[in-house]
C-alpha positions as CSV (number, residue, x, y, z in Angstrom):
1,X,222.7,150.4,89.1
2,X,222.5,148.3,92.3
3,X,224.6,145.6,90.8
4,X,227.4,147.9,89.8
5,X,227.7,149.8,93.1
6,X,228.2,146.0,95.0
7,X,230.7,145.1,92.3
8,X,232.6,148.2,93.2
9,X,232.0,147.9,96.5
10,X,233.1,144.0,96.6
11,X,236.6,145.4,93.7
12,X,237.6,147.9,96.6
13,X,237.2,145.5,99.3
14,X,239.2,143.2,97.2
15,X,241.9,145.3,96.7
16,X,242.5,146.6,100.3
17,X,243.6,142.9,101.1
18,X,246.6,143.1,99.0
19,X,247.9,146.4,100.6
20,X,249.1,145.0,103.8
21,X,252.2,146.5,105.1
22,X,255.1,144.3,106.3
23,X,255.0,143.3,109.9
24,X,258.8,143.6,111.2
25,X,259.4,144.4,114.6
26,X,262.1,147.3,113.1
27,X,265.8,147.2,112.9
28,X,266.8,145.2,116.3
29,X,269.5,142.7,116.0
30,X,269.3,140.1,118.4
31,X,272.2,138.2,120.1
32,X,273.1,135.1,119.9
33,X,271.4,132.6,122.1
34,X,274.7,131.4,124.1
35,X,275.3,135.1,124.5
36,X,272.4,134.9,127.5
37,X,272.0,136.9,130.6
38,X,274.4,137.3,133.7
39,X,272.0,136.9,136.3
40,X,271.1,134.9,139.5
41,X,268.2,132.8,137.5
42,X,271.0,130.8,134.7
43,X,272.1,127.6,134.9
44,X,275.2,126.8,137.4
45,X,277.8,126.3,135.5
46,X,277.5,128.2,132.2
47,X,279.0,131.0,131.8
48,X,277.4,133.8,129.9
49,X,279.2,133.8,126.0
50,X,280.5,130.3,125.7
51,X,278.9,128.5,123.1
52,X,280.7,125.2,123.7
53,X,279.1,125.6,127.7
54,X,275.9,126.6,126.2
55,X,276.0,123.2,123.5
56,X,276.8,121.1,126.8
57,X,274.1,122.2,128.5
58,X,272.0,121.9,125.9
59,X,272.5,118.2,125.2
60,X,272.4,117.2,128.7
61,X,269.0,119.0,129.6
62,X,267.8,117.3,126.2
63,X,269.4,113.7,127.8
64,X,267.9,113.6,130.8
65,X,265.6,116.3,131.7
66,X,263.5,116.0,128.7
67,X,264.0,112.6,127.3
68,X,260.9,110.5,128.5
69,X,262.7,107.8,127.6
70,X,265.0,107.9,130.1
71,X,263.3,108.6,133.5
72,X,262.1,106.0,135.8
73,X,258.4,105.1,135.9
């Protein structure tokens, strides 16, 4: 009887782990990345929307603000 009850006991527990529910965040579509914020705190000289701006910038701050390669010791 004991043995039973904790292997229906142990079958439900089981079984709840394959009823998880998706986890979305809902129907929000998010912008693009270049499409950014018009604010004091961007970059100077990018303008919110320009993707070729947005590439430039990009590739510079990758060139020489990030690339440990490239600063002095």
């Amino acid at each position: 009887m004991m043995k039973r009850l904790s292997l229906m006991v142990l079958s439900v527990a089981a079984l709840t782990a394959c009823g998880e529910k998706a986890q979305t965040l809902g129907t929000k579509k998010d912008a693009t990345a270049f499409s950014g914020a018009e604010n004091a705190f961007v970059a100077t000289g990018w303008t919110a929307g320009d993707k070729n701006s947005w590439e430039q910038h990009l590739r510079a701050r990758a060139q020489y603000g990030q690339n440990d390669n490239s600063r002095a010791p």
